[in-house]
N, C-alpha and C positions, 0 to 999 in steps of 0.2 A: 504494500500500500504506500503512494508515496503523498506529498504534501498536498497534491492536486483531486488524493482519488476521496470521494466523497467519506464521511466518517462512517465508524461501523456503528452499528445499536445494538447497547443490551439490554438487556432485560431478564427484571426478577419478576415472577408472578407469587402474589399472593393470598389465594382467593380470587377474589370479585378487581383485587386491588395490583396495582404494576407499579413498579417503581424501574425508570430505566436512567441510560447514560446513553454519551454518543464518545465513541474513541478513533482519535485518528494520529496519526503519524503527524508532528510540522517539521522539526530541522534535525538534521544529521542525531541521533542518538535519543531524541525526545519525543514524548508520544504528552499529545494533550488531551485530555476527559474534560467533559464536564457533564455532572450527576444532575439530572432535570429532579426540577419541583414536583411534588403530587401534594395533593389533597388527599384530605379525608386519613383515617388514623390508619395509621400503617404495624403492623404486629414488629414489638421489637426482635431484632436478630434482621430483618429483611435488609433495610439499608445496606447493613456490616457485611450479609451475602452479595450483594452488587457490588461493591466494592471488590468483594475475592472474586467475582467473575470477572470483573473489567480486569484486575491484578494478572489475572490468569490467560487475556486476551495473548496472542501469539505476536501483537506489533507491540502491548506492554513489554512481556518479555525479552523481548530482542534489545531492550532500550534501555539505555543508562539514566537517563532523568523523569520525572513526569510533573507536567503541569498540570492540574485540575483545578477546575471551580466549582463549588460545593453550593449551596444554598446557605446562605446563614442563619445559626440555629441549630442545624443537623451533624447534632452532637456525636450521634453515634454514629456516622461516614467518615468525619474529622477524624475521631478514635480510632476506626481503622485502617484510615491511610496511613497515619503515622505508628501504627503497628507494623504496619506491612511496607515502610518506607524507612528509609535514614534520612537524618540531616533534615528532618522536613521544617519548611516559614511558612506558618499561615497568619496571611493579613486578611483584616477584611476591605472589601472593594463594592461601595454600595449594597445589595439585598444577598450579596453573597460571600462567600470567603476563598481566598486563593492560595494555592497549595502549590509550593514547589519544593520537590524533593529528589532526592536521590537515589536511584531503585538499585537493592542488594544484586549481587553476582550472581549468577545462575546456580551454583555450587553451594550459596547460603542461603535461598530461598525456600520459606517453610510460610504453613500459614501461622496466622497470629492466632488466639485463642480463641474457644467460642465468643459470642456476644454474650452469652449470658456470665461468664465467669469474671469479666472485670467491665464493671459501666463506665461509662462514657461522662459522668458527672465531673470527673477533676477536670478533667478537657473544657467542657462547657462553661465550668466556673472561672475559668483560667482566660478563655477567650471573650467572658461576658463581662470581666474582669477589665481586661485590655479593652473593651468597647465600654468600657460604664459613657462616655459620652463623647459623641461621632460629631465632628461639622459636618454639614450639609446644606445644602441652598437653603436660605434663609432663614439659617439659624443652623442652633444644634439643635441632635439627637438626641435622647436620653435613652438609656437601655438599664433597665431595672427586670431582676425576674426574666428573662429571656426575652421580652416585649421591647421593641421600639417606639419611642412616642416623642413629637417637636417637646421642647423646653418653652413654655409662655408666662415663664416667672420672673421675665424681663429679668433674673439676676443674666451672669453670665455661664449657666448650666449648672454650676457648684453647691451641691445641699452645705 
């Protein structure tokens, strides 16, 4: 697949409910994801599986770095890319968060643990943490509780 050929799809089905990604190759050794939104409540463990399927894609594997954009919020995607990653920085970048990391040699590659046996809570607290409050056009952000919501307490966003 090269930078030109359309991205692949995956998908997890869950039930009634899918949760997908789109994976493509862009520069010499780097494959770029990005993990699409769903609605509606998604059974935990699902997300953490799309993750190990995209990890598992055959243009991942050949590739030494990976870019992804994640939805922000989606604690337990975050948690497993940087389980199944090294070196990973995630910023956030408007309604989503951006992941770039290092992907292991082919010879250290294992999966990460189930979803159930370590949560995704320290991650979440850690990046909502670094977000407690975002500029954005016309004004700040405020992020309390996972929620985003403008600041209209005319301070300068600081409880």
């Amino acid at each position: 697949m090269t930078s030109q050929d359309k991205p692949r799809r995956v998908e997890v089905k869950d039930g009634d409910q899918t949760v997908a990604a789109e994976v493509a190759e862009h520069a010499e050794g780097t494959v770029r994801t990005s993990l699409l939104p769903s609605s509606g409540h998604i059974r935990p463990g699902t997300r953490a599986s799309l993750v190990d399927r995209v990890m598992d894609q055959p243009e991942v594997q050949a590739s030494s770095r990976l870019e992804a954009t994640v939805p922000l919020g989606d604690a337990e995607s975050l948690a497993r890319l940087r389980e199944r990653t090294e070196d990973a920085v995630i910023r956030p970048a408007g309604s989503t968060a951006l992941v770039d990391a290092d992907l292991p040699g082919a010879d250290d590659t294992k999966p990460g643990p189930e979803p159930s046996e370590e949560g995704p809570g320290s991650l979440a607290s850690s990046l909502i943490t670094r977000l407690e409050e975002v500029p954005c056009q016309g004004g700040t952000m405020r992020v309390s509780g996972g929620q985003t919501r403008p600041d209209r307490s005319g301070r300068d966003g600081r409880s």
